[in-house]
FIKEGU-661077 format. One record per residue: residue number from 1; residue in one letter; x, y, z of N, C-alpha, C in turn. Coordinates in pm, whole numbers, always signed. Each point is the difference from the previous one (the first is absolute). Example, Ala and Ser with C-alpha at 12.3 -4.5 7.8 and 13.67 -1.06 7.14 Angstrom:
# FIKEGU-661077
   nr  rest      nX      nY      nZ     caX     caY     caZ      cX      cY      cZ
    1     A   +1319    -569    +780     -89    +119      +0     +90    +120      +0
    2     S     -35    +105     -72     +82    +119      +6     -77    +109     +73
//
This chain:
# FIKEGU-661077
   nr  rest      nX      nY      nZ     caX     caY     caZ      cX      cY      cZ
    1     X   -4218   -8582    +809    +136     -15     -32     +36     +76    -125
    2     X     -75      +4    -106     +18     +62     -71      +5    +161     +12
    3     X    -107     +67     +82     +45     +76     +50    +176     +76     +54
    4     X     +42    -103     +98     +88     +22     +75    +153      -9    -149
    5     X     -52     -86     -91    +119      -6     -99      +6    +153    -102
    6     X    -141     +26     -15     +15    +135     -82      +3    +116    +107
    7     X      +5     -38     +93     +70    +161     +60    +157     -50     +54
    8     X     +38     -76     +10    +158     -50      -5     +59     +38    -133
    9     X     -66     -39    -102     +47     +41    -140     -22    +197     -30
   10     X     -74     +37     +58     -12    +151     -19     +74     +88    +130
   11     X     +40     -65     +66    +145     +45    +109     +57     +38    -102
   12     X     +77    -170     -25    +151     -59     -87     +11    +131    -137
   13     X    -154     +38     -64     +13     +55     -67     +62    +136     +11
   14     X     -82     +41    +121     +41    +152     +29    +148     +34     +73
   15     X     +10    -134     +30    +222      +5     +58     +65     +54    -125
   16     X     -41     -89    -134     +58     -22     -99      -5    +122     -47
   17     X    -107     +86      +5     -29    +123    -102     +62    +140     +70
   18     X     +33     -73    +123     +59    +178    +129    +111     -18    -110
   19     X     +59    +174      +3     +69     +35     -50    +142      +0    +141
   20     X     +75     -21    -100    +168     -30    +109      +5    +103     +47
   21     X     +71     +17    +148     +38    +132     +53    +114     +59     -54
   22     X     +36    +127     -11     +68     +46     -43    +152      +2     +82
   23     X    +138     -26     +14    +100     +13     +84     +62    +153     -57
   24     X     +11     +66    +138     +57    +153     -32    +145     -20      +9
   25     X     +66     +94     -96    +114      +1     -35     +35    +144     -18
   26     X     +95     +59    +113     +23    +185    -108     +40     -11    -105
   27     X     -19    +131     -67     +73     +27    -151    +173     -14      +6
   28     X     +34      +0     -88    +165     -24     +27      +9    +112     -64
   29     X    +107     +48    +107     +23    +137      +5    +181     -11     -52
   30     X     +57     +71     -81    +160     +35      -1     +79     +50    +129
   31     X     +99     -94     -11     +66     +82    +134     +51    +136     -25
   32     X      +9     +92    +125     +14    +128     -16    +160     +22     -49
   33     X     +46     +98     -68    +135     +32     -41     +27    +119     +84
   34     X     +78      +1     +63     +47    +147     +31    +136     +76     -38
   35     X     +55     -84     -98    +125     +91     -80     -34     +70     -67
   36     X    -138     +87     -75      -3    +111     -65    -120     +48     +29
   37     X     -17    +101     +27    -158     +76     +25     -12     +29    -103
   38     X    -155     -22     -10     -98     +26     -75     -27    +175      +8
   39     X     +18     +74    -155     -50    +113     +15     -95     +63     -71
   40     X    -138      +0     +69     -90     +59    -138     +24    +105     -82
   41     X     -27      -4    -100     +35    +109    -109    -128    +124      +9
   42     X     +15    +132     -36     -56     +80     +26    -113     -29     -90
   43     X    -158     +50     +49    -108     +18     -58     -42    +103    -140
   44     X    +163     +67     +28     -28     +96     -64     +98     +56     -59
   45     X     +14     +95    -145    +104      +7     -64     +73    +135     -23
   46     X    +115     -17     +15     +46    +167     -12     -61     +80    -128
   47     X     -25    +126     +39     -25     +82     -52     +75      +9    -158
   48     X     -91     +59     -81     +95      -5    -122      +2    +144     -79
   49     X     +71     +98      +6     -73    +144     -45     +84     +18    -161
   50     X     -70     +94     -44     +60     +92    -168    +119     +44     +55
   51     X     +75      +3     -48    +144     +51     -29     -71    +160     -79
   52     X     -16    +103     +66     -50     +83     -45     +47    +145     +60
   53     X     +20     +62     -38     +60    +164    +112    -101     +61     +18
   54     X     +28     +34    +141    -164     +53     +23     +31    +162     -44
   55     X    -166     +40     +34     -19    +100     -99    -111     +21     +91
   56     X      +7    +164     +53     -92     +83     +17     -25    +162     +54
   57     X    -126     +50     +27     -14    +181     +72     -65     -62     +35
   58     X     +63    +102    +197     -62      -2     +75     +49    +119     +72
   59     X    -138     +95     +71     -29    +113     +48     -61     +23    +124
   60     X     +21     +84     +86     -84     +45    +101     +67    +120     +62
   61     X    -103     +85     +44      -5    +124     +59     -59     +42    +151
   62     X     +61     +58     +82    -123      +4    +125     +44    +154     -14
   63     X    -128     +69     +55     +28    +135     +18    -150      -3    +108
   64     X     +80     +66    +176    -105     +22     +73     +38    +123     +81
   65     X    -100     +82     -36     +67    +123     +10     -61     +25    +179
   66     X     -91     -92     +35     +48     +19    +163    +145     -68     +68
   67     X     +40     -75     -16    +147     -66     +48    +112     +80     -83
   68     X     -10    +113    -106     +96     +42     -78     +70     -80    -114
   69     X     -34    -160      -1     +37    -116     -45      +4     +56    -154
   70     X    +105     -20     -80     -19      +5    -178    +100    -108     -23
   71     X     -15     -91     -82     +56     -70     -53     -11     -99     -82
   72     X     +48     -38     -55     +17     -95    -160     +92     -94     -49
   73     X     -49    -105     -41    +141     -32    -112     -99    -100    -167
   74     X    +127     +22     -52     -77     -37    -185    +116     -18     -30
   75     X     -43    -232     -51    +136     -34     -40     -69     -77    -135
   76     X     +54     +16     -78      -1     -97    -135    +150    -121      +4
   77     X     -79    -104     -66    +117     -99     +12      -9     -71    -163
   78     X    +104     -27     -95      +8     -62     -89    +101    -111     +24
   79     X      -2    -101     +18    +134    -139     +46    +102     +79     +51
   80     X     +95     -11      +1     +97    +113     +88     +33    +120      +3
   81     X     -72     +96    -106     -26    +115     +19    -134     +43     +97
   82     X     +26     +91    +121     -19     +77     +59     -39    +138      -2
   83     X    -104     +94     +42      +9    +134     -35    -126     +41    +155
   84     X     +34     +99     +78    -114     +38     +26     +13    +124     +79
   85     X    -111     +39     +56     +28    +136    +101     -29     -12    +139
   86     X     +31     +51    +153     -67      +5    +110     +52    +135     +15
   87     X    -112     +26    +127     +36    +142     +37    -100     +10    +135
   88     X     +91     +64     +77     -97     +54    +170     +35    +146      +2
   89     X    -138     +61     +65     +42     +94     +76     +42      +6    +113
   90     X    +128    +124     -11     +46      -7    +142      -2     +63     +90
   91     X     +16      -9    +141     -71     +66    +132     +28    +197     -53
   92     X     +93     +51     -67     +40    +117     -33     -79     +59    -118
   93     X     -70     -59     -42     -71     +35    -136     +32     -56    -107
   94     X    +129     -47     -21     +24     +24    -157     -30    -199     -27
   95     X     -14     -18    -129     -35    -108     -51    +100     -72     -60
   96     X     +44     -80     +51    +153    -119     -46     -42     -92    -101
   97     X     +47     -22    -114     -34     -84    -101    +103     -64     -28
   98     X     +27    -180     -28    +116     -55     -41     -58     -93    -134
   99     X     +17     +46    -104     +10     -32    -131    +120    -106      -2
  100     X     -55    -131     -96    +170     -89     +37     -66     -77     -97
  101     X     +86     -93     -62     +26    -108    -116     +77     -97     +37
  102     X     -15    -133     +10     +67    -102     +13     -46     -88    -141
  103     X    +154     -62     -46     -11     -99    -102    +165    -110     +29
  104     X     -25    -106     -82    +118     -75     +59    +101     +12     -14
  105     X     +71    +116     -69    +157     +29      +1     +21     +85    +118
  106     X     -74    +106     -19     +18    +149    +103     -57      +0    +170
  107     X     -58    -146     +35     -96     +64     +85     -72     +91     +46
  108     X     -37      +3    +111     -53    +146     +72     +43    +110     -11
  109     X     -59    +110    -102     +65    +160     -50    -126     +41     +73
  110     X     +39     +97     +50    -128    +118     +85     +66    +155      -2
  111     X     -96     +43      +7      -7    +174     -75     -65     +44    +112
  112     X     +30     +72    +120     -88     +60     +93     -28    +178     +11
  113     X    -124     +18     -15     -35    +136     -10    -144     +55    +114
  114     X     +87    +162     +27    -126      +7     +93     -60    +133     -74
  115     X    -123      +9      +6     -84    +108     -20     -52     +87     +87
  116     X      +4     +98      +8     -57    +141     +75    +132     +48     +99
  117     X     -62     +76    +100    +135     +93    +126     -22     -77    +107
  118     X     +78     -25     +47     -16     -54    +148     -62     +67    +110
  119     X     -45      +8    +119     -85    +132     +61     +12     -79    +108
  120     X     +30    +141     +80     +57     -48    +148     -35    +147     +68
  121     X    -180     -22     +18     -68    +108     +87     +86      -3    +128
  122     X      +4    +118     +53     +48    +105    +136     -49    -115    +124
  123     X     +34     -27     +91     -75     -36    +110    -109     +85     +69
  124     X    -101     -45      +2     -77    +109     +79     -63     -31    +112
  125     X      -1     -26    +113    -131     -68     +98    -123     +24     -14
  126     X      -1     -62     +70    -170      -3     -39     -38    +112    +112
  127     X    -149     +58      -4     +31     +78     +81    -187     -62     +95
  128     X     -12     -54     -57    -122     -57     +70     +35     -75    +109
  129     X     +78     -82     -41     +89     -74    +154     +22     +91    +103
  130     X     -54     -66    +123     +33     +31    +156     +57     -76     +77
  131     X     +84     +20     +70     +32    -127     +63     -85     +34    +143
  132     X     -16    -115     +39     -46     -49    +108     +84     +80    +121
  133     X     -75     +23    +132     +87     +63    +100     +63    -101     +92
  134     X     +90     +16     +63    +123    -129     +49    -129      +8    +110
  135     X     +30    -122     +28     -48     -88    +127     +25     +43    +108
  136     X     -49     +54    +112     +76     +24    +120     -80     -70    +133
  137     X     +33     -44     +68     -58     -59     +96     -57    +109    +154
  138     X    -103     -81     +38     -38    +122     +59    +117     +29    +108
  139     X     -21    +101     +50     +78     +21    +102     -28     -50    +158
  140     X     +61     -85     +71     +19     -34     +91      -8     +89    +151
  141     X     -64     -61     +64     +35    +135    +127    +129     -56     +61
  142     X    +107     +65     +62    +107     +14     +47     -41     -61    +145
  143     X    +119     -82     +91     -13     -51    +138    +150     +72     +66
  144     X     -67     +55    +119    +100     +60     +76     +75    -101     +80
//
């Protein structure tokens, strides 16, 4: 009997010592608003530059004397003064150059000048060219 009382008492004990179950409950959530959208703000911030006039030279030239190609231009820049040169050759020989200055009262002033004679060789054929002989089909025999 004693037995049967200390394991009745070490049940009772272990009822006593379970831990309570837990009752689930969701989180409480806010009700939704829909009179103003939500707008994320950018990640990122506008740009912020010097208040500064730009300023620079810059150049380039091609000259390929298989395509006949010559040409150029060279501009310097100080804040709104302007200065520079371009120039092509043209299919006639002579070389066109437009010299010009821009600043902020006057704008765009240009000075255009050409160098050398213009040349406008004779036509000549060629004389290596043959033409081809016209096509003729053979001739047909005739039916009486």
């Amino acid at each position: 009997m004693i037995f049967k009382a200390t394991v009745l008492v070490a049940l009772a004990v272990a009822v006593a010592a379970r831990p309570e179950t837990p009752s689930y409950s969701p989180p409480a959530h806010p009700a939704p608003s829909y009179s103003t959208p939500v707008r994320p703000s950018p990640s990122y911030a506008a740009p912020v530059y010097a208040d500064v006039p730009p300023q620079y030279n810059a150049q380039y030239n091609v000259i390929d004397d298989y395509s006949g190609n010559n040409y150029g231009h060279q501009e310097d820049r100080d804040g709104y003064n302007t200065q520079g040169t371009y120039y092509v050759q043209l299919p006639d020989g002579r070389l066109q150059k437009v010299t010009y200055y821009v600043d902020g009262e006057s704008g765009y002033v240009a000075e255009v000048t050409y160098e050398g004679e213009a040349q406008y060789p004779a036509y000549e054929p060629s004389t290596s060219y043959q033409p081809a002989p016209a096509y003729q089909p053979p001739s047909s025999p005739s039916y009486a």
